[in-house]
Backbone as ProteinMPNN parsed JSONL, in Angstrom:
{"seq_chain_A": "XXXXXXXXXXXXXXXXXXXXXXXXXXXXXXXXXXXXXXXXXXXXXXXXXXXXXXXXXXXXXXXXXXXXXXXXXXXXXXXXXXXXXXXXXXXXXXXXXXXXXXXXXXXXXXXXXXXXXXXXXXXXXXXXXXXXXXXXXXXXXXXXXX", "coords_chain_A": {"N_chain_A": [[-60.737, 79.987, 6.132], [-58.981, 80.875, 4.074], [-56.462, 79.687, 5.672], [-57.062, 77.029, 5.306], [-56.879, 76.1, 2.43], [-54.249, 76.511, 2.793], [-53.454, 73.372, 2.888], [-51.894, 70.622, 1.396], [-53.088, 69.453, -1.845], [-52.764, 66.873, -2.204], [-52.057, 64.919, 0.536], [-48.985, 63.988, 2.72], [-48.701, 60.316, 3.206], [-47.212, 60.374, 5.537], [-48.945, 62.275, 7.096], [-51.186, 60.501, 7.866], [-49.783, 58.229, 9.665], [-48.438, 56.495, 7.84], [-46.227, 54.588, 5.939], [-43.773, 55.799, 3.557], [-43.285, 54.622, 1.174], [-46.026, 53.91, 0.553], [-47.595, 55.753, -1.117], [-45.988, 54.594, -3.516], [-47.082, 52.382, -4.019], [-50.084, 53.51, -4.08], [-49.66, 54.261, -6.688], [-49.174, 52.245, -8.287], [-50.906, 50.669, -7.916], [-53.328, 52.142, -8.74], [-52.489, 52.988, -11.514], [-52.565, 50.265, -12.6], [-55.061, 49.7, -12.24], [-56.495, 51.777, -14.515], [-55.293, 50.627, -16.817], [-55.94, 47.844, -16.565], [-58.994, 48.906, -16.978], [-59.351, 50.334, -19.795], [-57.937, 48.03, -20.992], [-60.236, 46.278, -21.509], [-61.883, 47.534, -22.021], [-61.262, 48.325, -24.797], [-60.916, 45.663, -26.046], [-63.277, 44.754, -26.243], [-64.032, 46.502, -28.636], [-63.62, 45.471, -30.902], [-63.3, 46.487, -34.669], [-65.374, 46.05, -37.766], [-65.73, 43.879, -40.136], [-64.23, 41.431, -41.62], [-63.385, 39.422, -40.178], [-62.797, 37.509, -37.38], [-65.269, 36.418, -34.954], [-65.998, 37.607, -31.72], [-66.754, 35.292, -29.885], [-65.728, 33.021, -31.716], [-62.794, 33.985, -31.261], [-62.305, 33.221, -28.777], [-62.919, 30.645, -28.822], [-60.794, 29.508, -30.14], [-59.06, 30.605, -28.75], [-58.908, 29.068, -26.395], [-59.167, 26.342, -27.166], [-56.398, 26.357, -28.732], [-54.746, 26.687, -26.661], [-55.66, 24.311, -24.368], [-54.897, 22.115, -26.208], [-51.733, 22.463, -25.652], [-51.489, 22.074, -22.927], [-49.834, 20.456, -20.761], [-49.336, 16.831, -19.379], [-50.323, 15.289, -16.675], [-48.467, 14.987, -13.74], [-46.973, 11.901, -12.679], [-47.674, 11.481, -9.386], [-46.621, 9.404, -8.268], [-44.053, 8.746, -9.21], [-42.756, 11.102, -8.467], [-42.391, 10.667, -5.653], [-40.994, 8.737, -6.06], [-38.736, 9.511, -7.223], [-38.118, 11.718, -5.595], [-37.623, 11.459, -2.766], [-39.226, 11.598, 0.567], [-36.555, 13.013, 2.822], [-34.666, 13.771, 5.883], [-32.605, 15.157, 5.272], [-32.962, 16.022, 2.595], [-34.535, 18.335, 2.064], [-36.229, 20.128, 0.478], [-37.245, 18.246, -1.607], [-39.42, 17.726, -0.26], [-40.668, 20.036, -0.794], [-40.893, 19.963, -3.51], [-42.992, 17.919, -3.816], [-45.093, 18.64, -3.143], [-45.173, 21.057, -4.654], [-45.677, 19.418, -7.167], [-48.217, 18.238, -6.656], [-49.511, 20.5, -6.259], [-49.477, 21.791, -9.191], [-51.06, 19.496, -10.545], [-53.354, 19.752, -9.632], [-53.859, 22.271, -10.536], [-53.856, 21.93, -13.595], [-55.561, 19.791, -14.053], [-57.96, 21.48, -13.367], [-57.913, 23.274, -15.376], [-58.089, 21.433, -17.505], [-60.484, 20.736, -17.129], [-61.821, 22.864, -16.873], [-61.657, 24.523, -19.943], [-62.75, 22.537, -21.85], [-65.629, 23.019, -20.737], [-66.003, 25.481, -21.173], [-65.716, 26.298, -23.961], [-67.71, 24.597, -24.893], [-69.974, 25.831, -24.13], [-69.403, 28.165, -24.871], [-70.955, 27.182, -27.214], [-73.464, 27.075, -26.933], [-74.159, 24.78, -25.624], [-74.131, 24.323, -22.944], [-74.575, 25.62, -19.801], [-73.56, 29.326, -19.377], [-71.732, 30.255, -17.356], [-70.772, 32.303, -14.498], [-68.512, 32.117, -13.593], [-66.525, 30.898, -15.983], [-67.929, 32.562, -17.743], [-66.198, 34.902, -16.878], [-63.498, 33.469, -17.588], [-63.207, 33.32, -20.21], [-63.671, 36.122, -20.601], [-61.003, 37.045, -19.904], [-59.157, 35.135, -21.094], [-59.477, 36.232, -23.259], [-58.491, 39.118, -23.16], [-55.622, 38.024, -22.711], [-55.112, 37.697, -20.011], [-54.295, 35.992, -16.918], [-56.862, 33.347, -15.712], [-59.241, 33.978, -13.077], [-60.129, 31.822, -11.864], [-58.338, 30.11, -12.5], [-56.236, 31.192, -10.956]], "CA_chain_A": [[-60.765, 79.345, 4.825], [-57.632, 80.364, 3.933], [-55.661, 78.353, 6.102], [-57.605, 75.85, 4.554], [-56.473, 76.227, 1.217], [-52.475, 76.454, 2.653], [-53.127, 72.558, 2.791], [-52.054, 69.977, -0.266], [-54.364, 68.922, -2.421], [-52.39, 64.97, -2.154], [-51.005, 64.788, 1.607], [-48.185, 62.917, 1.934], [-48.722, 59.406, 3.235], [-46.856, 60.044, 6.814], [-49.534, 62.935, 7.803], [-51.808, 59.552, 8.402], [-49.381, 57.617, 9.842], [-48.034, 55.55, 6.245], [-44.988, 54.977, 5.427], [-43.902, 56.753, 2.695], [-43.607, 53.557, 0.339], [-47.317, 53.699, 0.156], [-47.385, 56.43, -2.465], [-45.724, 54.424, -4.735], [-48.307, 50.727, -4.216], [-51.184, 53.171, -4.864], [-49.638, 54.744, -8.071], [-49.34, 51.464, -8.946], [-52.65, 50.165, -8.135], [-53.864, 53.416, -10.003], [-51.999, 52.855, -13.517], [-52.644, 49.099, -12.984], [-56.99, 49.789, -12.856], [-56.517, 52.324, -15.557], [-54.65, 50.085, -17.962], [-57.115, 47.049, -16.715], [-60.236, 49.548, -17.851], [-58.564, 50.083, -21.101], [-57.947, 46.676, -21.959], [-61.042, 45.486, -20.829], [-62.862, 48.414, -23.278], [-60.573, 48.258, -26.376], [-61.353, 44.17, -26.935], [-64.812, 44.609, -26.945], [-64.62, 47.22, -29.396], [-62.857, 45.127, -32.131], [-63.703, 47.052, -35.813], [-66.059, 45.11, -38.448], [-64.668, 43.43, -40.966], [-64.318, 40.073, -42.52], [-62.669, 38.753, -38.913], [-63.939, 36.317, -36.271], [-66.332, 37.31, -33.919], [-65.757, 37.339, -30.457], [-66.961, 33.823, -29.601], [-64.66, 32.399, -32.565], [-61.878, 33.914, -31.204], [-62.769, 32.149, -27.397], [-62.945, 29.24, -28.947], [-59.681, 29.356, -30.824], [-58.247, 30.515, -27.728], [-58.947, 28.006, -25.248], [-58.486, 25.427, -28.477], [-55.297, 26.335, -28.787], [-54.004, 26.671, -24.755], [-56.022, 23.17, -24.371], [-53.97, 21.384, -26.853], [-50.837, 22.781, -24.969], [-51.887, 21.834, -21.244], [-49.12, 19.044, -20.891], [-49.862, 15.881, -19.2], [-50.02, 15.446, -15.237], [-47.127, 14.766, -13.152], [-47.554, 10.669, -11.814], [-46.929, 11.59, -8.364], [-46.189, 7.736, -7.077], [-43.013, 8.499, -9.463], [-42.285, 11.744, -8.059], [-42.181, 10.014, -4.724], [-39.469, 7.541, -5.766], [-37.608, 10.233, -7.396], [-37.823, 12.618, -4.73], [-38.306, 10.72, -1.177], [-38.873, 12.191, 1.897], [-35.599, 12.782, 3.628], [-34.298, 15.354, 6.633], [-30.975, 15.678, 4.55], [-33.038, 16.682, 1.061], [-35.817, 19.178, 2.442], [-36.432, 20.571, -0.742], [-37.612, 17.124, -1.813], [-40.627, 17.684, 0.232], [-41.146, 21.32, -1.777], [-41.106, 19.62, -5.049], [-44.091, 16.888, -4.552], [-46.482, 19.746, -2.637], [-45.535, 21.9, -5.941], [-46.18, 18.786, -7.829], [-49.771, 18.007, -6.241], [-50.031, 21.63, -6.666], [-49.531, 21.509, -10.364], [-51.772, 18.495, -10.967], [-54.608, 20.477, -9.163], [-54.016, 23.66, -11.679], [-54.013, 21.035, -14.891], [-56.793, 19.227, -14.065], [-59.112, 22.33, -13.22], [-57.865, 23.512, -16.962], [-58.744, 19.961, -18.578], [-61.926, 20.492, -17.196], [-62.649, 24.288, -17.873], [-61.708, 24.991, -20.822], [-63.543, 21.922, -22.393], [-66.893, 23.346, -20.549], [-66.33, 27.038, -21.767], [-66.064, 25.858, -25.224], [-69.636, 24.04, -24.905], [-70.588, 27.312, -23.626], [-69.492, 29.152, -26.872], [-71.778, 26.783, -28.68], [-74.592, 26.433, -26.222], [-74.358, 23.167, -24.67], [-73.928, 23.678, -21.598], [-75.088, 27.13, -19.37], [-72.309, 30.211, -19.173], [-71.862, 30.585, -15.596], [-70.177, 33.656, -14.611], [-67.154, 31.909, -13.527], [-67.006, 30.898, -17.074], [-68.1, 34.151, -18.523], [-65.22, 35.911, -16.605], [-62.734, 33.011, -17.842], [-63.624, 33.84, -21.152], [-63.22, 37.776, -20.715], [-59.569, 36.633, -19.026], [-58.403, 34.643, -22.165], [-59.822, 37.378, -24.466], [-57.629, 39.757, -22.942], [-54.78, 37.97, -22.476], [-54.56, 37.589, -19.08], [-55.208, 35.131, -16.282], [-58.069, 33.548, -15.239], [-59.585, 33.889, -11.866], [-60.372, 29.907, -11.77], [-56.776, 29.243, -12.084], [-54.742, 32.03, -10.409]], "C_chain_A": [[-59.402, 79.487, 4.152], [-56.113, 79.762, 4.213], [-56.001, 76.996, 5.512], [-56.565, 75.593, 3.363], [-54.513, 76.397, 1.128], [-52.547, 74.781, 2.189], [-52.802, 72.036, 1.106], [-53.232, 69.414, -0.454], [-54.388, 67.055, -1.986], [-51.489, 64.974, -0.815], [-50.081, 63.761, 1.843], [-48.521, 61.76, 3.69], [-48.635, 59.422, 4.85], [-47.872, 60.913, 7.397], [-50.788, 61.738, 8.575], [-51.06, 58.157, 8.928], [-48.701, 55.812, 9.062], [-46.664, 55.329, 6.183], [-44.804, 55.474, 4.295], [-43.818, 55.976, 0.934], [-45.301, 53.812, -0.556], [-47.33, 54.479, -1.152], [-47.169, 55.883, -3.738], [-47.013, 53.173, -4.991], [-49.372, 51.89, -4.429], [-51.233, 53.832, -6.563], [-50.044, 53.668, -8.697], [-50.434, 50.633, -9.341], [-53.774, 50.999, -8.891], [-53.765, 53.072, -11.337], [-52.682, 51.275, -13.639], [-54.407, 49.035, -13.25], [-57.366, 50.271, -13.688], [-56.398, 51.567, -16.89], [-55.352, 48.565, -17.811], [-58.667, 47.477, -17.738], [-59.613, 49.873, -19.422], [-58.272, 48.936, -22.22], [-58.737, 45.869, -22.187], [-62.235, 46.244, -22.347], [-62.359, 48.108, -24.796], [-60.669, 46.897, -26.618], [-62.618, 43.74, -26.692], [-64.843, 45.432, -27.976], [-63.915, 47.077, -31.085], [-63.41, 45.571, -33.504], [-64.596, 45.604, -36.617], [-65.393, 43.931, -39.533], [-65.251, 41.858, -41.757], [-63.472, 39.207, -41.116], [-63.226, 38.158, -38.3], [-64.468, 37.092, -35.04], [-65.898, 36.713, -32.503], [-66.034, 35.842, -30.178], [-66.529, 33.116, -30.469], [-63.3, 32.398, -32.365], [-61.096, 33.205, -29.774], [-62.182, 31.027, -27.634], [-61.233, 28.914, -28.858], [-58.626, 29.641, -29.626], [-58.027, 29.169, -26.659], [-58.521, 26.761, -26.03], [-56.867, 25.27, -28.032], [-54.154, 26.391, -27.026], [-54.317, 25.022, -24.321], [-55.146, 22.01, -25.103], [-52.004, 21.672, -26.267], [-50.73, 22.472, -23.809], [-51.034, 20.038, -21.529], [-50.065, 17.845, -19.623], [-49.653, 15.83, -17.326], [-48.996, 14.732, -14.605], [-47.923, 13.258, -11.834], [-46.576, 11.227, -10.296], [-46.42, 10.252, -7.321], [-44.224, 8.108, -7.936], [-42.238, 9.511, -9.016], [-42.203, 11.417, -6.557], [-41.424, 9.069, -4.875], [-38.233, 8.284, -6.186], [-37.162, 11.333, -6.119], [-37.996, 12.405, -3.118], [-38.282, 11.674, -0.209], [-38.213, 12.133, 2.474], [-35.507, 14.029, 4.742], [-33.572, 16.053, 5.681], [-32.039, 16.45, 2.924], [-34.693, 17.442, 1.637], [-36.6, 19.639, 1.328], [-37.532, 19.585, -1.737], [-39.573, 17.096, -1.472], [-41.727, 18.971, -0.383], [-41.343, 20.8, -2.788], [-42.083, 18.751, -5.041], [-45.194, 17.745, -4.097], [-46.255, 20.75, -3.765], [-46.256, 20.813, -7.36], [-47.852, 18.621, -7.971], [-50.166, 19.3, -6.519], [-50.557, 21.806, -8.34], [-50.538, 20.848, -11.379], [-53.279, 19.287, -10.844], [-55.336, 21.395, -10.065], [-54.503, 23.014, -12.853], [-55.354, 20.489, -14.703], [-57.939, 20.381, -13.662], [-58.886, 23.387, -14.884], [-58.149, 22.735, -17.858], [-60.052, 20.468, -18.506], [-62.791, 22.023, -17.507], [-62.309, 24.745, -19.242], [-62.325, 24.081, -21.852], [-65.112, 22.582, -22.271], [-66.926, 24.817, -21.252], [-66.303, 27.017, -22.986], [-67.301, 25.513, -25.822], [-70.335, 25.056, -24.52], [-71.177, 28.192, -24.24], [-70.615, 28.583, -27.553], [-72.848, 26.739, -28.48], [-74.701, 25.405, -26.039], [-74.583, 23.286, -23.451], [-74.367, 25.55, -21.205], [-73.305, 27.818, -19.259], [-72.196, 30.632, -18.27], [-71.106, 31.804, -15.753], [-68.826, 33.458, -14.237], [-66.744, 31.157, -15.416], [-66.552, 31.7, -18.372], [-66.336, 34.744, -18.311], [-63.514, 35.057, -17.062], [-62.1, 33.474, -19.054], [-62.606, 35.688, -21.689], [-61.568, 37.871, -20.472], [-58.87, 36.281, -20.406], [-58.566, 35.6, -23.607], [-58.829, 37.971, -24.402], [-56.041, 40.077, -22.807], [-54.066, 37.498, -21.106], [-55.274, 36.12, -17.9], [-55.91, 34.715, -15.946], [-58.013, 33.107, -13.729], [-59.372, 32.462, -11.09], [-59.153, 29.691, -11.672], [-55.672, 29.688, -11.479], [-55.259, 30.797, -8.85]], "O_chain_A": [[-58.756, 78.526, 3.733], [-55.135, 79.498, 3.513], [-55.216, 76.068, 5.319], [-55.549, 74.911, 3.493], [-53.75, 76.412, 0.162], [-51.849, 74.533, 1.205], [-53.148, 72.566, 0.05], [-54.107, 69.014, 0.314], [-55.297, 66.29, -1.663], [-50.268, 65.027, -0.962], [-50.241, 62.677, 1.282], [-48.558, 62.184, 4.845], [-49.466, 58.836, 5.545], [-48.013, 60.516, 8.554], [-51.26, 62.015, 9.678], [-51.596, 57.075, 8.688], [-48.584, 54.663, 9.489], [-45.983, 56.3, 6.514], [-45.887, 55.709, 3.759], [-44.14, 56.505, -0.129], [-45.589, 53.863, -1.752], [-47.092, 53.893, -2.208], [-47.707, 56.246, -4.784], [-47.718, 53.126, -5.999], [-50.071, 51.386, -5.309], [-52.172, 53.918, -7.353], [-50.972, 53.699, -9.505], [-50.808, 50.122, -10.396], [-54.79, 50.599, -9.459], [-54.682, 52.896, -12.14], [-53.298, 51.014, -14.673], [-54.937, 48.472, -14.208], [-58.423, 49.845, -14.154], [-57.138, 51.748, -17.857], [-55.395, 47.943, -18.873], [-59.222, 46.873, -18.656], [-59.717, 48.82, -20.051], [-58.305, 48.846, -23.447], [-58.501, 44.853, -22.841], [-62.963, 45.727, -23.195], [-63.059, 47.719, -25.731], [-60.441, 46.763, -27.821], [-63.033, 42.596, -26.875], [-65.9, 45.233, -28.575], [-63.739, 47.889, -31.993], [-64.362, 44.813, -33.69], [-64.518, 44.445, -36.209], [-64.405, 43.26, -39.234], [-66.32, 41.47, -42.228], [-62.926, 38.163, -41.474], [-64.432, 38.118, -38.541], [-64.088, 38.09, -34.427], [-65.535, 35.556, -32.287], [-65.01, 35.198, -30.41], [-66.942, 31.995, -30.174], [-62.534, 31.543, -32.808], [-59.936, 32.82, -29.631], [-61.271, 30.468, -27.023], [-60.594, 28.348, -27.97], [-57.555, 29.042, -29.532], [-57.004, 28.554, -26.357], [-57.557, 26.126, -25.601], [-56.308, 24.443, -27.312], [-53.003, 26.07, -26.732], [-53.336, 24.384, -23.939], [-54.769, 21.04, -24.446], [-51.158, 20.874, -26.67], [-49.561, 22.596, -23.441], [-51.385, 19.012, -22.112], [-51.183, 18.07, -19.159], [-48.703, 16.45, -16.849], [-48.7, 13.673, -15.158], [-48.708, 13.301, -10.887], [-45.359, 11.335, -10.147], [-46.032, 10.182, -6.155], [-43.242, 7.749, -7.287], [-41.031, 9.267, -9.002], [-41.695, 12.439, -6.095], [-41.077, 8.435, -3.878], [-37.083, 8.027, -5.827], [-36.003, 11.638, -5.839], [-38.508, 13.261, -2.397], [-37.389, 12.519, -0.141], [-38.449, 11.223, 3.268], [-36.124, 15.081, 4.576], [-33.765, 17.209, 5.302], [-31.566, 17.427, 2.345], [-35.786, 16.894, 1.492], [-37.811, 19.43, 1.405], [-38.424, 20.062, -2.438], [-40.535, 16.672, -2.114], [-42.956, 18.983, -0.449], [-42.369, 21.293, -3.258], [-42.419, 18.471, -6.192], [-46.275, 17.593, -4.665], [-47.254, 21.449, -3.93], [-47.031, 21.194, -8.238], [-48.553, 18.793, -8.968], [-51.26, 19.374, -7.079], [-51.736, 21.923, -8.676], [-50.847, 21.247, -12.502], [-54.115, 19.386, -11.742], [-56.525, 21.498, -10.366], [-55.584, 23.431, -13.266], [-56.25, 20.949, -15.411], [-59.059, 19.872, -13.704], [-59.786, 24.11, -15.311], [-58.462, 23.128, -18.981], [-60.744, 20.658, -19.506], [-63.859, 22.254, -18.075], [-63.072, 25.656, -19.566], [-62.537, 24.674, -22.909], [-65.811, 22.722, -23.275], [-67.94, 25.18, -21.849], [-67.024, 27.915, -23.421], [-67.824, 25.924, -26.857], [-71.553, 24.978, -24.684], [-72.27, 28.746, -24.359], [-71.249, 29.244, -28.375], [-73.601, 26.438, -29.406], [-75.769, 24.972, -26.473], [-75.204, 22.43, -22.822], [-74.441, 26.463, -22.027], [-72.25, 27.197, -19.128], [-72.67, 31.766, -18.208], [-70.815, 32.305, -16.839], [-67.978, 34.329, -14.431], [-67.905, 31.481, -15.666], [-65.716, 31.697, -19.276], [-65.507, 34.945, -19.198], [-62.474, 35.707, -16.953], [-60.948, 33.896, -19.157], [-61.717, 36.123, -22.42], [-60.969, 38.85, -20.918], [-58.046, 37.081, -20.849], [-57.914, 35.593, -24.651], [-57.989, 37.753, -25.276], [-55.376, 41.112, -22.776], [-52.917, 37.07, -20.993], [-56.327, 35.497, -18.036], [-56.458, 35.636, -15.339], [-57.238, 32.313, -13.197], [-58.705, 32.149, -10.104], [-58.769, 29.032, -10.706], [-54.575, 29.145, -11.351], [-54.569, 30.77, -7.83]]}, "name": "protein", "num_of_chains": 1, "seq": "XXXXXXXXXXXXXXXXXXXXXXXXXXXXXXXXXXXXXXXXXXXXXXXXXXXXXXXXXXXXXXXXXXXXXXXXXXXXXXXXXXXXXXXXXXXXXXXXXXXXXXXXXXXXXXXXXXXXXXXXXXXXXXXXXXXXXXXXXXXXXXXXXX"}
């Protein structure tokens, strides 16, 4: 037993064949679940007041990001501006980020109109939805559109 107890409590990384990098990706994945649980607790637990209630401030969120969501990229014109050549390769990166783009916009036209109807009861709160919701509360991305 007390050879036991020579070992560390945190072995380092290479005794399981790691490199020694690792250490630092799971500090980081550590602080980063910590400071997720944290942010996730402290904006549900907004004080009373005379302030808007969680599903007012939803709204106002997605409201306001919705009215910001610019307009989609005509890709017949990004095909005359950017043609398919050997010589301009790049050309061919910019209309597959384009179509990309269009993809992201149009799945934000269409959710953040439905999660709104959500807030009010119109329409059911799915859990993709729900967790959009919890995403724009917080600040941070949502699932649906990463």
């Amino acid at each position: 037993i007390e050879y036991i107890r020579t070992f560390p409590l945190n072995p380092a990384p290479e005794a399981f064949g790691m490199h020694e990098n690792c250490n630092i990706t799971c500090a980081q994945n550590e602080a980063l679940k910590l400071l997720e649980g944290i942010l996730t607790v402290s904006a549900k637990g907004s004080g009373g007041g005379e302030g808007k209630s969680y599903e007012q401030q939803c709204d106002a969120i997605a409201e306001g990001i919705l009215a910001k969501v610019p307009e989609i990229f005509e890709l017949d014109v990004v095909e005359s501006n950017f043609p398919t050549m050997y010589e301009e390769s790049m050309n061919t990166v910019v209309k597959q980020e384009a179509l990309r783009y269009n993809t992201l916009l149009n799945i934000m036209r269409w959710s953040l109109p439905e999660f709104r109807k959500a807030l009010k009861g119109l329409v059911v709160m799915t859990e993709v939805l729900e967790n959009m919701g919890k995403a724009l509360f917080t600040n941070q991305v949502p699932d649906l559109w990463a």
